[in-house]
Structure formats: C-alpha cells, structure tokens
N, C-alpha and C positions, 0 to 999 in steps of 0.2 A: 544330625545323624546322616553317614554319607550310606546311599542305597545302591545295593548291589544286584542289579536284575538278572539271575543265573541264564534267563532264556536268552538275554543279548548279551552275556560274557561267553557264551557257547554256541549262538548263531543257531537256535533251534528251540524244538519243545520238547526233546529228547535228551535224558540228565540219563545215560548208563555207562559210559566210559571212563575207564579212569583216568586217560589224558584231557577226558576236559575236564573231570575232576581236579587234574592238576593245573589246571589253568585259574579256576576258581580260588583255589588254592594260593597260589601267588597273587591274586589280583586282593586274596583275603588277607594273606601275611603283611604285605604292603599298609593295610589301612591298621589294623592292628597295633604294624611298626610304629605308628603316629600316635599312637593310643587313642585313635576315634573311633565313637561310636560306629558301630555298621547294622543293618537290618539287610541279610539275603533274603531277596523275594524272589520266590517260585509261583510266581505267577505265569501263567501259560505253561507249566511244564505238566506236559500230561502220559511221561513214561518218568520213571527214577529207579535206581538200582541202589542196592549197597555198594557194590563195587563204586560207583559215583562220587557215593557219600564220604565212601572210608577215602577216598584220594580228598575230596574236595572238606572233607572237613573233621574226620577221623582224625588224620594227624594232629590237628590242634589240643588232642587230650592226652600229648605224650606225656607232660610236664614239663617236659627240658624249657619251653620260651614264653609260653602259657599257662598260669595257672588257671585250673579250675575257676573259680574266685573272681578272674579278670573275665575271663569267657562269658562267666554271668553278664557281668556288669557291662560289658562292650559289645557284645553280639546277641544279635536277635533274630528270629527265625520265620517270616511273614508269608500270606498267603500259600501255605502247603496245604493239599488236599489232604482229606480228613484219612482215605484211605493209605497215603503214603507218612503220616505220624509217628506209626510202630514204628518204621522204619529205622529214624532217628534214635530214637530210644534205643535199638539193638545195636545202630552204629556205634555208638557216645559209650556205652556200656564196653561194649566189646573190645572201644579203643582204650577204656580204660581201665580194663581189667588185661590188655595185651602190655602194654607200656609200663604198668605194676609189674608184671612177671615175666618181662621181655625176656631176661636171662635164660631164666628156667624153660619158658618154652622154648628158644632157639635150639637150647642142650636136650630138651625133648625129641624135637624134630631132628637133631645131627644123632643121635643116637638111634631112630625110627631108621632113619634112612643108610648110614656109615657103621654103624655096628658098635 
C-alpha cells in the first residue's frame, strides 16, 4: 500500500487551499491510475478546510473515472483527527450528491444568476 503523507505533499500542517488540494489530487489520481492501493495520512495536519477536501478528494466521487466500489477498495484514510471526521462525510456526501445532479444544479445556478 503506497502512503500518501498530505503534510509533505503540501510542505506544511496546514490542509485549507484548494490548490494544494489540487496537488493532492494529482499526486492521488497518479497512484489510483496504477490501480494501487493508497492510505492519505494526515498526520501532522492540524488546520483542514472543505475547500481542501473537495479539491483534494471530492472530485474523486464524480463517477466519470472512479467508482464508488473502487474508492472503497483502494483508498484509505489514516490518522485524521477525530475532530476533523465530520468533515469528510460532508465532503464525499456533497460531492456525491453534486455529480448525481450536476445538470440540474449548473441550470439552477444559470438561471439564479442570467434570468
């Protein structure tokens, strides 16, 4: 299982951007691509944000390259502190309930805003 240490793929203890989310991201798709196992550990990281999450691992629930199914089975999510947990759950949720109704809400939001 190849291990992914968020706090040396981003050079800090600080997970809130989402450009380093997308750096996570890439260095995530990459191992994925291989179909190997991975374990992100957030060890040492002692700020997190959604904004973080949804870059660095939110996309992975669009379904276009990742199934649900495989995500189980090849990633895994290590040392997070107990208070940053919900977190996850709101991200994974939310990415995939946006990616079910991507449509519908884009035509939400252009009609909110264009009339």
């Amino acid at each position: 299982m190849e291990n992914l240490n968020i706090a040396a793929i981003i050079g800090g203890n600080i997970a809130v951007s989402t450009s380093d989310g997308e750096i996570v991201f890439s260095n995530l798709s990459k191992q994925l691509n291989k179909k190997e196992k991975i374990s992100l550990d957030f060890a040492k990281i002692s700020i997190l944000t959604t904004a973080f999450l949804n870059a660095a691992i939110g996309q992975l629930y669009s379904g276009n390259t990742y199934p649900a199914s495989f995500l189980n089975e090849h990633l895994k999510i290590i040392n997070v502190r107990d208070i940053d947990k919900p977190l996850f759950s709101l991200v994974i949720n939310r990415a995939k309930e946006y990616y079910q109704n991507k449509k519908n809400l884009e035509e939400s939001v252009n009609t909110a805003f264009h009339g």
